[in-house]
Phi, psi and omega in degrees: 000314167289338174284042194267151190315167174222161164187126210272127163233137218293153178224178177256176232278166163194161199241110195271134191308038168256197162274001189277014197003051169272136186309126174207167167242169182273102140242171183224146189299145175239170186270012173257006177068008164249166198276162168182136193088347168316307174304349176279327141030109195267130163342325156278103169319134166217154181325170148228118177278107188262104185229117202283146217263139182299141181108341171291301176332169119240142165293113158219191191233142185206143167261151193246351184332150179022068219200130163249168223281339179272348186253353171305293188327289198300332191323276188295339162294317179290337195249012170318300169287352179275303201280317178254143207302326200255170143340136171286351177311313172294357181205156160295076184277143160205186185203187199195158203239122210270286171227210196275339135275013232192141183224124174251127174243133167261160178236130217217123165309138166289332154334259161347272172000281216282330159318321200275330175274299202294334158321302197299325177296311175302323172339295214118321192264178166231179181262113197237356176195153173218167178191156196244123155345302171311318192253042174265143173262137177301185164322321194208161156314340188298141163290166190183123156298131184218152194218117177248130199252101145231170186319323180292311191200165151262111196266098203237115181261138190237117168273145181193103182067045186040072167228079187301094176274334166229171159192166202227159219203125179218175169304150171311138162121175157277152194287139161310165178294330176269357156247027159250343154311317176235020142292313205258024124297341173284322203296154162275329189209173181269118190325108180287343166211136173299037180311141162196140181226127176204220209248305197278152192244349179249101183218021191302281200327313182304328184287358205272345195270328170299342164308276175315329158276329182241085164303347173285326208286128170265138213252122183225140182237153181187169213274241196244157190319126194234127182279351175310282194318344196271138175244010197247043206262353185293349179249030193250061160062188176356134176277309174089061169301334185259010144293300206296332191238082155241139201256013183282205287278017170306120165314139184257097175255191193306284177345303200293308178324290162304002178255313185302323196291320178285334172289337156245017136313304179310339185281339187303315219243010151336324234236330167273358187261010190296350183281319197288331165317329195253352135248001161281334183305314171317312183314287178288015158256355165231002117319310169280334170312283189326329172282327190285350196256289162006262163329297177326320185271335188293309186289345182291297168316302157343287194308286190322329180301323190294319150357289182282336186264346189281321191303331193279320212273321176287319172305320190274338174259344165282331170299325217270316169287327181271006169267007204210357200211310222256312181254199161289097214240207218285350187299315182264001176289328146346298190245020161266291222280011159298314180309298192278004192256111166321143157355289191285013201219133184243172185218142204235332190238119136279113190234089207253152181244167196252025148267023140136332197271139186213149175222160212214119172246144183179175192240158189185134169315312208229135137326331202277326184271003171272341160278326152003295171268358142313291151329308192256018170287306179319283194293028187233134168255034150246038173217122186238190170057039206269150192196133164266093137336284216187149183231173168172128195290137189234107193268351180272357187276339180201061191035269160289327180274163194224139186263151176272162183218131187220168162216139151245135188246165182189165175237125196282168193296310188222148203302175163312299193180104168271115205260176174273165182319318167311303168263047185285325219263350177286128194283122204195172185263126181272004188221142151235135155281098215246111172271149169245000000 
């Protein structure tokens, strides 16, 4: 799935903001698989900032709600693994902070990566950042929408106060008026300015529907993504460090050469540390106990919600038995009004709520039977507030003769069905409908 050719192209130098003040250049993968600029290189190996072509990531959201800063990390692994098509083994994760609930975590294929470091390693240099495109923050603070056009989608990131809060997956091409409808249902406020990098060069017209929704908006175009032009790049969200300082497929400089030579001084004299070896080996067996207990309370937690759902279901089916079996319920609203219904009176609708209130739509030959039927509802002492809505003669229901059409409302002595207080607040049917 991942396995498309790769290549890099060299870019000029910029300077990284370290204490070593070394010198590195910018590239980003491209799909034709060779390499370029690499080869520009000054006689001092230097880093390389390594920026991955749009459409590679995956994205996801996660809530951290009542999580302390040490159980986030465990968190976002377990659901990592839940969440993502592959093993987590297979991609480089890191993450970013939406809000104070809220976690965005990406996934970068490994694959891809450890191809893309051993070019760099062949260089003579190493990987020294890597960064995703998607996650570069605009310029300013302002919210703003930006749409990255590959061959796979269209990508629509929605920014707010350099915060990537959202983002949207649409079809190739330029968007129609109804996904730009429902970008700007995703937006929290409306965008002051409009980015988009894509391929094509004639798309004004198609892009004219963006006008018209956010008219405000300033709409700026540009071809594919380039890190020259970018002046922010030391700020473009998630690092993935801890892919970059992994020592496997590191290019071997001088440095690194003087470090090997003292690691195997240092092993000669290996032989007095074996206690502390066997105690840091102790540290990190209760470090990982520690992660396993983590996840344990995370999966612990889980089991209580399920808990809390069964406890809710069962309350909700003892109401239901004490409404159908213990109160009054819809059996016996049946039958007073079986009892009480004229010859001459069909009754087509019920319509009971469950505090307790109801309306009865029917047809009846006569006026006369319908206070008829008025009476003798009135003389049931489960029925209170009894009241005729509205009565009204219909000549198409039985040919020449024209028949009445009524509605009656009423309040039963006691509702129906009391749910607990707790699950009041949950979105539910306030009714039942019962054909006749």
């Amino acid at each position: 799935m991942f396995n498309w050719p790769i290549k890099f192209v060299g870019v000029e130098k910029f300077k990284w903001p370290t204490k070593t003040d070394k010198l590195g250049v910018h590239c980003r993968l491209d799909e034709a698989g060779e390499v370029f600029g690499l080869d520009h290189l000054s006689d001092s190996p230097a880093s390389v900032c390594l920026h991955l072509p749009p459409g590679l990531c995956l994205f996801r959201r996660f809530a951290v709600t009542g999580l302390s800063a040490k159980e986030i990390e465990p968190a976002l692994m377990l659901w990592a693994e839940e969440s993502l098509p592959e093993p987590t083994g297979n991609y480089a994760l890191d993450s970013w902070v939406i809000s104070p609930a809220i976690r965005g975590l990406v996934a970068v294929p490994r694959i891809l990566l450890d191809q893309a470091r051993q070019k760099i390693n062949e260089a003579g240099t190493s990987l020294g950042m890597l960064r995703v495109p998607e996650l570069l923050p605009p310029t300013d603070s302002q919210p703003t929408v930006i749409f990255w056009a590959t061959p796979e989608n269209l990508l629509a990131c929605f920014w707010d106060q350099q915060v990537l809060y959202e983002w949207q997956s649409f079809p190739p091409g330029p968007p129609s008026h109804a996904m730009l409808e429902q970008a700007d249902a995703i937006c929290k406020v409306a965008p002051a300015c409009l980015h988009r990098y894509e391929t094509a060069t004639d798309t004004d017209k198609p892009w004219s529907e963006a006008r018209s929704i956010w008219p405000h908006a300033n709409v700026i175009t540009t071809g594919p993504f380039d890190p020259t032009a970018q002046q922010h790049l030391q700020d473009a969200g998630p690092e993935f460090r801890s892919y970059v300082h992994e020592s496997e497929g590191h290019a071997m400089t001088g440095g690194d050469k003087m470090r090997l030579g003292l690691a195997v001084a240092g092993a000669c004299l290996a032989g007095l540390f074996l206690f502390h070896s066997d105690i840091s080996y102790r540290e990190r067996q209760v470090k990982q106990m520690r992660h396993q207990v983590s996840l344990l309370k995370i999966k612990a937690n889980r089991s209580e919600k399920l808990a809390a759902r069964s406890g809710r279901t069962l309350r909700q089916v003892r109401e239901l038995r004490a409404m159908t079996i213990e109160r009054n319920g819809i059996m016996k609203v049946l039958q007073i009004l079986g009892e009480s219904l004229p010859p001459r009176v069909k009754i087509e609708t019920i319509s009971v709520e469950r505090n307790g209130t109801a309306a009865l739509d029917g047809i009846a030959e006569t006026e006369v039977d319908i206070s008829a039927f008025l009476r003798r509802l009135r003389g049931s002492p489960l029925v209170h507030d009894l009241s005729l809505s509205f009565s009204q003669k219909d000549t198409q229901l039985k040919g020449d003769q024209a028949l009445v059409r009524f509605r009656l409302e009423a309040r039963w002595a006691h509702p129906l069905l009391t749910l607990p207080e707790t699950e009041q607040a949950a979105p539910r049917r306030t009714g039942t409908e019962i054909e006749t």
